[in-house]
MDTraj code that builds the backbone (N, CA, C; nanometers):
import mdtraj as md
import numpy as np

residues = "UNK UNK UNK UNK UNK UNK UNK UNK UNK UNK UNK UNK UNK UNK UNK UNK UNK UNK UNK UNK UNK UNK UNK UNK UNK UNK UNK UNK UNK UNK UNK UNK UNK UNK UNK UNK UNK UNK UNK UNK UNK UNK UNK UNK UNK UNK UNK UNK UNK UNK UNK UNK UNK UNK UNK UNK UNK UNK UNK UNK UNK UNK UNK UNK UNK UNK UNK UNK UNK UNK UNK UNK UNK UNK UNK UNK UNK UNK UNK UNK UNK UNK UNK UNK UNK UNK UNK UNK UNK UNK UNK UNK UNK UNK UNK UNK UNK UNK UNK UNK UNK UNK UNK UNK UNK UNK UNK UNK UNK UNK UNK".split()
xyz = np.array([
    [6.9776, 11.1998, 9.1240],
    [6.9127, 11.2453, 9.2454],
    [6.9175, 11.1360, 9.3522],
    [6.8433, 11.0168, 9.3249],
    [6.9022, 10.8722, 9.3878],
    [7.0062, 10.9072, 9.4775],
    [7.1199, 10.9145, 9.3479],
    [7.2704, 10.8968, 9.4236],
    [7.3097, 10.9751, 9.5194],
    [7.2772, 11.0785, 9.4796],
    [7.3012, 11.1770, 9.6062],
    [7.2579, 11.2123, 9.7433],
    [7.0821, 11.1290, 9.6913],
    [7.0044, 11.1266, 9.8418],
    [7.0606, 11.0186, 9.9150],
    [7.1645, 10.9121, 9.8566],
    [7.2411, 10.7995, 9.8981],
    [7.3355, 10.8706, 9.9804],
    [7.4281, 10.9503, 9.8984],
    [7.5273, 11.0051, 9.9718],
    [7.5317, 11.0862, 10.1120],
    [7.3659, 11.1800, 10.0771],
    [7.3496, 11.2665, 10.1736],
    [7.3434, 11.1688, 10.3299],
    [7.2702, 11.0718, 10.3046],
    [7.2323, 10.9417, 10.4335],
    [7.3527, 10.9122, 10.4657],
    [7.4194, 10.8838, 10.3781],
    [7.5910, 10.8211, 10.3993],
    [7.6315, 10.8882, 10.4961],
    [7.6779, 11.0196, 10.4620],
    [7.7610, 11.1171, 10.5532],
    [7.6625, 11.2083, 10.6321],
    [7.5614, 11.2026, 10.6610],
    [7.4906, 11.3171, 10.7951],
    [7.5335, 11.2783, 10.8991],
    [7.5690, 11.3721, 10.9998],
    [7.6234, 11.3324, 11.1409],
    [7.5016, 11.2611, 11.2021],
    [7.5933, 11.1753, 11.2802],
    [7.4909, 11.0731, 11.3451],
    [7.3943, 10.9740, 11.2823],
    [7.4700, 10.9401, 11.1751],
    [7.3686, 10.8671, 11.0681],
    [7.3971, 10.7304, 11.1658],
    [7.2894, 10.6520, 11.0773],
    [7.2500, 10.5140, 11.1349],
    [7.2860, 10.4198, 11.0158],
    [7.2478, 10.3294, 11.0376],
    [7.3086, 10.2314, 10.9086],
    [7.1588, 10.2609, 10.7779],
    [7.1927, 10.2634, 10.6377],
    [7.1268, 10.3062, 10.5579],
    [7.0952, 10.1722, 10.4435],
    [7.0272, 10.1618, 10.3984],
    [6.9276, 10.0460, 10.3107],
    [6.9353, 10.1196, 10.1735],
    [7.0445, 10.0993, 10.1029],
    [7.0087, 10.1648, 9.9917],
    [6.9087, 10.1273, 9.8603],
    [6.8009, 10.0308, 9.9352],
    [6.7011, 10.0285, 9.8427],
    [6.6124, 10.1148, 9.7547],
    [6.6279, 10.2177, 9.7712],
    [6.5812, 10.3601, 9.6536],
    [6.6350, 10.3605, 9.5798],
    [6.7914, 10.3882, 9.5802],
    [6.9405, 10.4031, 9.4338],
    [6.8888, 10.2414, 9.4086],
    [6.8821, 10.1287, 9.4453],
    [6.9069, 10.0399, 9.3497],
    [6.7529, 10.0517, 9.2905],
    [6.6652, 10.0867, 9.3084],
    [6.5112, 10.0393, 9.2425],
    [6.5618, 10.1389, 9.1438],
    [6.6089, 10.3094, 9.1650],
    [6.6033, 10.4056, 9.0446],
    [6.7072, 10.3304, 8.9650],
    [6.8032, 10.3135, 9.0014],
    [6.9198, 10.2303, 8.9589],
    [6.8888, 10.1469, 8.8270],
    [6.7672, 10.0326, 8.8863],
    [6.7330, 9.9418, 8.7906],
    [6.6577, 10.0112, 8.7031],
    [6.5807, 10.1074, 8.7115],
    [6.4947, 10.1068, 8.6079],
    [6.6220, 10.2070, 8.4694],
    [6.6827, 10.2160, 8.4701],
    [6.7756, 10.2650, 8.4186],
    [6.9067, 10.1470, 8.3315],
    [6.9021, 10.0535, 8.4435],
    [6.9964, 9.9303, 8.4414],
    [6.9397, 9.7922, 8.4486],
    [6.8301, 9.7475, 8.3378],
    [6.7507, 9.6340, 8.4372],
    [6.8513, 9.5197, 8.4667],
    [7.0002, 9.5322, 8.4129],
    [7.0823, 9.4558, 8.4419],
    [7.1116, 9.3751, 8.5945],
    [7.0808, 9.5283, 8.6603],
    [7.0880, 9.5476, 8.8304],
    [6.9910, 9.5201, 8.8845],
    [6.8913, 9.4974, 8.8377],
    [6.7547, 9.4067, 8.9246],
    [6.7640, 9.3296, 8.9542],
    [6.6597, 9.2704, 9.0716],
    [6.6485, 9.1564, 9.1307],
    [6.7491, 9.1627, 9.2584],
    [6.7815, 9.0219, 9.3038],
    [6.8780, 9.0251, 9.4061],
    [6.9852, 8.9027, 9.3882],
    [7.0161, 8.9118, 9.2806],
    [7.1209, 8.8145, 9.2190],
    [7.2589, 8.9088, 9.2464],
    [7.3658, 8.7898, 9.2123],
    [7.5100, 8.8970, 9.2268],
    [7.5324, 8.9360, 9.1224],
    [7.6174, 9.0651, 9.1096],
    [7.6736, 9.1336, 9.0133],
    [7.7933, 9.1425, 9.0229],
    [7.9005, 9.1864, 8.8961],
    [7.9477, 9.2518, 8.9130],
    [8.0115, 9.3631, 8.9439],
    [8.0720, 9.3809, 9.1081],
    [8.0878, 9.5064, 9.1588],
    [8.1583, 9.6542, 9.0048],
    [8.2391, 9.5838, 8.9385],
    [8.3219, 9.7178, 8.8390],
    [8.1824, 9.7135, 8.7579],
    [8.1254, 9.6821, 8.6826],
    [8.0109, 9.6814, 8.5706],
    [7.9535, 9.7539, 8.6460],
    [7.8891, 9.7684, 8.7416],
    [7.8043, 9.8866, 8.9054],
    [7.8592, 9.9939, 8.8738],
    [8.0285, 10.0283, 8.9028],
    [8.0660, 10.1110, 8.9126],
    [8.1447, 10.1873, 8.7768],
    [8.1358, 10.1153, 8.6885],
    [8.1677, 10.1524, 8.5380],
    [8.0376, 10.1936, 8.4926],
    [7.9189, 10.1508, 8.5194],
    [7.7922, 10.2371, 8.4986],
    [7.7426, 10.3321, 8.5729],
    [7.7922, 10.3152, 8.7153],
    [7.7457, 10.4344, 8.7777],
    [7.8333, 10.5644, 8.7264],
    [7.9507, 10.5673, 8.7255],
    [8.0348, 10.7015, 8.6830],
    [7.9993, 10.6893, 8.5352],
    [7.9594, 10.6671, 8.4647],
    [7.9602, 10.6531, 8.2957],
    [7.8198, 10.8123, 8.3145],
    [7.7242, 10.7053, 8.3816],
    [7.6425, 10.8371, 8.4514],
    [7.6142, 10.9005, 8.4713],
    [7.7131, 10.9437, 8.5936],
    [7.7035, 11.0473, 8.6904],
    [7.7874, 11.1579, 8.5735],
    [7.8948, 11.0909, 8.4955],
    [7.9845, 11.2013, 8.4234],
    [7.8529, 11.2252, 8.3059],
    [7.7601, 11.1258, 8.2419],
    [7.6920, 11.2354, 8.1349],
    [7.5796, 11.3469, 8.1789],
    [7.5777, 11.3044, 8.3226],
    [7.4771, 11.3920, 8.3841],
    [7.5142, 11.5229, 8.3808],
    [7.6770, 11.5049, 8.4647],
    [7.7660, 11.6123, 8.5071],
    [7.8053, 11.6694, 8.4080],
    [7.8152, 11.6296, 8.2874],
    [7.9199, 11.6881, 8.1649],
    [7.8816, 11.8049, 8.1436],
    [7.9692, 11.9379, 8.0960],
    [7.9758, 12.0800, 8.1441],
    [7.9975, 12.0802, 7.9585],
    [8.0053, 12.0073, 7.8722],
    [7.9772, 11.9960, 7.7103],
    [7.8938, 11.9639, 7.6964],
    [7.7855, 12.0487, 7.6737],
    [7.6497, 12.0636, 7.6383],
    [7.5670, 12.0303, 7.4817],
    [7.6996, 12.1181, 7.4204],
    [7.6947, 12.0312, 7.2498],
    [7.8445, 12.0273, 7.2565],
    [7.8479, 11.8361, 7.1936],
    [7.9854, 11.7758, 7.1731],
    [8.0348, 11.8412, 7.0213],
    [8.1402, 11.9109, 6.9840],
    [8.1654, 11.8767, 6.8620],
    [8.2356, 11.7608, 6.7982],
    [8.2177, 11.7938, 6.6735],
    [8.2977, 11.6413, 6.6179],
    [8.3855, 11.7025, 6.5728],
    [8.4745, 11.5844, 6.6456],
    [8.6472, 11.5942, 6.5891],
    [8.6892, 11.4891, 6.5016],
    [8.7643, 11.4944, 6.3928],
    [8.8259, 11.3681, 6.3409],
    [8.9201, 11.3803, 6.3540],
    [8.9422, 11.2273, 6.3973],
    [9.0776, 11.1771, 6.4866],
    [9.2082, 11.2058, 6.3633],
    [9.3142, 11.2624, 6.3420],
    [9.4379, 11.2521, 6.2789],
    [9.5162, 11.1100, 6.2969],
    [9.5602, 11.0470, 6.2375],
    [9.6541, 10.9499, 6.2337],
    [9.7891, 11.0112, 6.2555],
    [9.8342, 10.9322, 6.3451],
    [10.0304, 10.9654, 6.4277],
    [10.0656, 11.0130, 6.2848],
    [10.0627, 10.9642, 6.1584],
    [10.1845, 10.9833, 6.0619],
    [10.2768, 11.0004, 6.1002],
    [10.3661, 10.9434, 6.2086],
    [10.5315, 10.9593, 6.2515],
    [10.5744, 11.0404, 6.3475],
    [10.4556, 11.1267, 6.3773],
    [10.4461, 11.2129, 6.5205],
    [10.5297, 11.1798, 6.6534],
    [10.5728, 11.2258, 6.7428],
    [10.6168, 11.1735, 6.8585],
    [10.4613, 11.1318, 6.9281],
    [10.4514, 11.0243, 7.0260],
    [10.3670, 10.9808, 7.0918],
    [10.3243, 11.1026, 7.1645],
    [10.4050, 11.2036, 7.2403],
    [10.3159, 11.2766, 7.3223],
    [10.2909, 11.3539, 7.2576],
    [10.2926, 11.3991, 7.1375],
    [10.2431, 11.4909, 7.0851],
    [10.0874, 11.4432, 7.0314],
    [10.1004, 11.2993, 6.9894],
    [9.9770, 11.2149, 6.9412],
    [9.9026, 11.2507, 7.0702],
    [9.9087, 11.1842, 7.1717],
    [9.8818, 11.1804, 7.3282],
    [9.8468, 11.3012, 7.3654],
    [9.9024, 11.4190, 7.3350],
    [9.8485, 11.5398, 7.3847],
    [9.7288, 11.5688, 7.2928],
    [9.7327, 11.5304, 7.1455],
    [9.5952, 11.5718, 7.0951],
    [9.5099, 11.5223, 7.1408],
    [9.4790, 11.3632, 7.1348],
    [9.3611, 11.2660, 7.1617],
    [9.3149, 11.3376, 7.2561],
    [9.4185, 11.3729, 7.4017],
    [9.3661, 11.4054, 7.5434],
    [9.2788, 11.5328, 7.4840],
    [9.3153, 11.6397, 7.4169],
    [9.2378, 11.7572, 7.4133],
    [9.1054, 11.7356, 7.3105],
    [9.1000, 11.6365, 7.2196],
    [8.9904, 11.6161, 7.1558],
    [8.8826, 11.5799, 7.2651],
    [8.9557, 11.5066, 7.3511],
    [8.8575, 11.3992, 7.4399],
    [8.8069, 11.4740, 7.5665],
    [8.8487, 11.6292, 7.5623],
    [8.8094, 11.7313, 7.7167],
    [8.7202, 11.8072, 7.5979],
    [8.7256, 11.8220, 7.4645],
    [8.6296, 11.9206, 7.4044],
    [8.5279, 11.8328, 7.4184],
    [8.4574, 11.7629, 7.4292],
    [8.3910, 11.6730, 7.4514],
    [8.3136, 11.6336, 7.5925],
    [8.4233, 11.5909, 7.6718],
    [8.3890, 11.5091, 7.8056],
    [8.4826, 11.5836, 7.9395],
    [8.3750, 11.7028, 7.9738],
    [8.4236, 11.7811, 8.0691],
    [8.3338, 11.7863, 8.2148],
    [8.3625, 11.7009, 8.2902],
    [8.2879, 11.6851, 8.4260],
    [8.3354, 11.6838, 8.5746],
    [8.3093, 11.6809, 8.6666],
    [8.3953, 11.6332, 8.7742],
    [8.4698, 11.4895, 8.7879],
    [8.3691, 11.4022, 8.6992],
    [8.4224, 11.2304, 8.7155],
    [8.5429, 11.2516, 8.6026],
    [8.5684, 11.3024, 8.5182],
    [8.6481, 11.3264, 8.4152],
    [8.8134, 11.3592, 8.5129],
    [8.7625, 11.5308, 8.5688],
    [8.8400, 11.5959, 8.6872],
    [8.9138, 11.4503, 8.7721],
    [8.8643, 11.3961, 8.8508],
    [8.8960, 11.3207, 8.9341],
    [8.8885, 11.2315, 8.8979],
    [8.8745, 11.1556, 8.8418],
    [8.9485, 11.0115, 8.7627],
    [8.9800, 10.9909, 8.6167],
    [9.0070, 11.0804, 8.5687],
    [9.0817, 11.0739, 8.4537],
    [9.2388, 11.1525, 8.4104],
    [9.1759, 11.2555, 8.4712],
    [9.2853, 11.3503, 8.4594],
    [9.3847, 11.3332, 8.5984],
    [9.3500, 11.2754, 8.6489],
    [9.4657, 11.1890, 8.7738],
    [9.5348, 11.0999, 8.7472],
    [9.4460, 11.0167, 8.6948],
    [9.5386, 10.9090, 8.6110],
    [9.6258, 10.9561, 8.5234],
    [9.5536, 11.0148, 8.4164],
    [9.7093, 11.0583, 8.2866],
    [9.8150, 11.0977, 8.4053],
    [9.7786, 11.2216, 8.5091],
    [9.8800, 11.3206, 8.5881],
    [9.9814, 11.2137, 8.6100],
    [9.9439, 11.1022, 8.7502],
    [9.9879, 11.0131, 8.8136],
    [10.0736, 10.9304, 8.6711],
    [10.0212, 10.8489, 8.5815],
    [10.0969, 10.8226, 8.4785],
    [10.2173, 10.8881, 8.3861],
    [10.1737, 11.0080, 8.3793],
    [10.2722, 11.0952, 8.3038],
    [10.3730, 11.1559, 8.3870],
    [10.3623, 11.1698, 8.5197],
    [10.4756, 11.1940, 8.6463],
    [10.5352, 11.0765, 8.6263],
    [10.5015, 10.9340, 8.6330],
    [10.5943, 10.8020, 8.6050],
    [10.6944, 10.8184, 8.4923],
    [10.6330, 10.8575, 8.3914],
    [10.7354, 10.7965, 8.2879],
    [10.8752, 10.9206, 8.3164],
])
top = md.Topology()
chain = top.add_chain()
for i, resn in enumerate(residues, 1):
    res = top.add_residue(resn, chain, resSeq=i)
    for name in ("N", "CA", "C"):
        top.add_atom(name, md.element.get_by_symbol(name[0]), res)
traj = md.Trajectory(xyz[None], top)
């Protein structure tokens, strides 16, 4: 909720400059890592904020359990195509949508 009342300030027309002292107080009590007014690491911020926002968002409500198969001699994308589908029965969100499944895309257009 934080984050979003962050976002909403961010982008309203005619916004003014914004103090995001609310997201970091809810922030901390969640992260006491992020308290105080010492420096952080900006990725650890943002590797916890989407870690987050995706279990908030996650659209898998009950995870099942999968056990992982070993390659036994498999071609890689075939290995690669399972893991990926074990890992969407599971972890299905927008942060998933847009930074995960872009990456494989963007990666797997490379090779």
């Amino acid at each position: 909720m934080a984050f979003g009342d962050l976002l909403r300030k961010l982008w309203a027309p005619g916004r003014t400059s914004v103090a995001p002292r609310p997201f970091k107080a809810k922030l901390a009590r969640f992260a006491p890592q992020f308290s105080g007014y010492n420096q952080h690491d900006s990725q650890e911020l943002l590797a916890f904020l989407l870690d987050g926002l995706h279990e908030d968002l996650n659209r898998v409500k009950h995870k099942p359990y999968i056990k992982s198969r070993d390659a036994d001699g498999r071609p890689d994308e075939e290995v690669a195509d399972e893991y990926w589908a074990n890992h969407i029965a599971r972890n299905d969100s927008i942060i998933v949508d847009v930074c995960q499944v872009c990456k494989i895309t963007y990666f797997h257009c490379k090779l």
